[in-house]
C-alpha positions as CSV (number, residue, x, y, z in Angstrom):
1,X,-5.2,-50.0,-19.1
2,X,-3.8,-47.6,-21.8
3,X,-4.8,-44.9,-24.0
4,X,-3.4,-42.3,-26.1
5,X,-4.7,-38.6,-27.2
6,X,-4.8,-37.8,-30.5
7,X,-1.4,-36.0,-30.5
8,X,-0.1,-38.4,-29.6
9,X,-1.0,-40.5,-33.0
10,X,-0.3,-37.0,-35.0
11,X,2.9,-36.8,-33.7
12,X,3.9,-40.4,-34.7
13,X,3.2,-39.9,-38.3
14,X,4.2,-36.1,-38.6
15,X,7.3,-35.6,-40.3
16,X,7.4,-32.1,-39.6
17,X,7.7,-32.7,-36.1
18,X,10.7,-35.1,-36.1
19,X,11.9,-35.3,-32.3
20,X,8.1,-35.5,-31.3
21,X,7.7,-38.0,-34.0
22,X,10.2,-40.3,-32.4
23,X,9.1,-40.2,-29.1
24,X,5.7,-40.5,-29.9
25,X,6.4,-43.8,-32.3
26,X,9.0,-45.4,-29.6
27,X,5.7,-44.8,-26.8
28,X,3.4,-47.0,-29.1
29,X,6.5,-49.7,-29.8
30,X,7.1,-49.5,-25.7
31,X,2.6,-49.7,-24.9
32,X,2.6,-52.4,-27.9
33,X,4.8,-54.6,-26.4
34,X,2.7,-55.1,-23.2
35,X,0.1,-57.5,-22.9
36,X,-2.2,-54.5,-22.5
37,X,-2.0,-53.2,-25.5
38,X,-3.4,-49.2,-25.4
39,X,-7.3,-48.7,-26.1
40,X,-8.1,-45.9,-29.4
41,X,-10.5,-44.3,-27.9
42,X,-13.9,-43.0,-30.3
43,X,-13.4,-39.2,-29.7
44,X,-9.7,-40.2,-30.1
45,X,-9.8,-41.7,-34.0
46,X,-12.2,-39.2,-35.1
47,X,-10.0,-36.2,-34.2
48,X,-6.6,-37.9,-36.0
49,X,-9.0,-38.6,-39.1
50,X,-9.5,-34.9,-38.9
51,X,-6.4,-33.8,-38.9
52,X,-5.3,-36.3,-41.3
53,X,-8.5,-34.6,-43.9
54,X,-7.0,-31.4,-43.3
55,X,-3.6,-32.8,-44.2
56,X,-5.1,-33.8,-47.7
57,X,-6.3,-30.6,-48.4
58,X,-3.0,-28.5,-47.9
59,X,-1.6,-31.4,-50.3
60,X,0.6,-33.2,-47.4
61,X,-1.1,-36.6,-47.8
62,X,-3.2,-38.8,-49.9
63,X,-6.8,-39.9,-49.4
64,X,-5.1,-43.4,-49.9
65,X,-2.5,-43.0,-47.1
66,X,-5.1,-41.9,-44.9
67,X,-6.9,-45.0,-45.2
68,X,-3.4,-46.5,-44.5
69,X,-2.9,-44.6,-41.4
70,X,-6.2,-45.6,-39.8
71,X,-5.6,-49.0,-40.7
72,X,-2.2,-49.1,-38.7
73,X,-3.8,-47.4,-35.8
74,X,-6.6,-49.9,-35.5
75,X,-4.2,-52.6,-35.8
76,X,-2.3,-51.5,-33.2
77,X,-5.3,-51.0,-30.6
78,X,-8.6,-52.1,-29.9
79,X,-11.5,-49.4,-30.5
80,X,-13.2,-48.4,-27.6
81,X,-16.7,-47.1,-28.0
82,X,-18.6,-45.0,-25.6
83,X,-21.7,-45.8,-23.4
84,X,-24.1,-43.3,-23.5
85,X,-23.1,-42.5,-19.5
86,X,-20.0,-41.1,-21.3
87,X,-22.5,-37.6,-21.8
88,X,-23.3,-37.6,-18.0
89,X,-20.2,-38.1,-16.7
90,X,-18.4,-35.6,-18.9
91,X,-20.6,-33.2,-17.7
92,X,-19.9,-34.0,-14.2
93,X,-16.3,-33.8,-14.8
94,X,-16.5,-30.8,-16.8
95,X,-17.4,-29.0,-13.5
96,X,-15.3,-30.2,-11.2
97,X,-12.4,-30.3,-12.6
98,X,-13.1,-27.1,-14.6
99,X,-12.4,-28.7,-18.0
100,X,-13.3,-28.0,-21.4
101,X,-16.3,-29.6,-23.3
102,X,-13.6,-31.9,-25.3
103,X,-11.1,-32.7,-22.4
104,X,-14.3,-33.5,-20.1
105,X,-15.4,-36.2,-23.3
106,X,-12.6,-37.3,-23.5
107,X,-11.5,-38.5,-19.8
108,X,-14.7,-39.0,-19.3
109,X,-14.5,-41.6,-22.0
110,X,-11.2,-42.8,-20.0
111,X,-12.9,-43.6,-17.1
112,X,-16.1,-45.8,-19.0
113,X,-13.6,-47.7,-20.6
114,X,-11.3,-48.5,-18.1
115,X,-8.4,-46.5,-19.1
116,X,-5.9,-45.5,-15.7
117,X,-3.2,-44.1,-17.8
118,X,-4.2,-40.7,-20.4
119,X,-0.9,-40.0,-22.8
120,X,-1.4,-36.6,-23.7
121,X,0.6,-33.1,-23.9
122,X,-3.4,-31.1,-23.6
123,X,-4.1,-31.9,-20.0
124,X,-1.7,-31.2,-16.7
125,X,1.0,-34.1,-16.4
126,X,1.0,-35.9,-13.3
127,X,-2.6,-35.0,-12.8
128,X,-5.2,-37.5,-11.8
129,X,-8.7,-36.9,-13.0
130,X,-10.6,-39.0,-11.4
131,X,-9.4,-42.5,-12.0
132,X,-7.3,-41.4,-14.5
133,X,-3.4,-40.1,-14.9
134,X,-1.9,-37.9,-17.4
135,X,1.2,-38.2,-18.5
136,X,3.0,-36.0,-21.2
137,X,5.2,-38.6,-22.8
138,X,7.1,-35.1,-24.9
139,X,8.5,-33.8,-21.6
């Protein structure tokens, strides 16, 4: 099973970043198109409806087309909501793989809901935490 970071979803509706646009828009045609279609993880949604609330304020977007933007997403994936073990286990990660407080949430997240593959330019490509591999998809 799939997942994507939040840059990933930045990325394929930022139109200031046009070659990172396109690549992260044909990854979500190319993940769509399987019959595992990617999991939005919780952490994931909230930090892309944070950017997108500070892309309102500087005046890029409208309050409307963020609605629009989180509807698309969650059309294109199932939500995946954590178990409380998420907190442990992030912890536990955190440490050994000496990770920060966010990146430990969030593959710890990975790893409760299944997720093998990570696509994400925060975290070491090629890199398996855990159960789960990174891959840059902007490299």
């Amino acid at each position: 099973m799939n997942a994507v970071d939040t840059n990933v979803l930045v990325y394929s509706f930022d139109q200031l970043e046009p070659g990172k646009r396109a690549k992260a828009r044909a990854l979500l045609s190319q993940l769509g198109q399987t019959g595992d279609l990617p999991r939005l993880l919780w952490q994931v949604a909230g930090e892309l409806l944070s950017c997108l609330a500070r892309w309102e304020s500087s005046g890029r977007i409208q309050p409307a087309e963020t609605i629009a933007i989180l509807n698309h997403v969650l059309g294109l994936m199932p939500l995946a909501m954590p178990m409380t073990s998420v907190l442990t286990r992030a912890i536990e990660m955190r440490g050994r793989h000496s990770l920060s407080h966010w990146d430990s949430m969030l593959l710890a997240a990975c790893v409760e809901a299944g997720i093998d593959t990570l696509y994400s330019e925060d975290l070491t490509s090629g890199m398996t935490y855990d159960t789960v591999k990174v891959i840059n998809p902007f490299v």
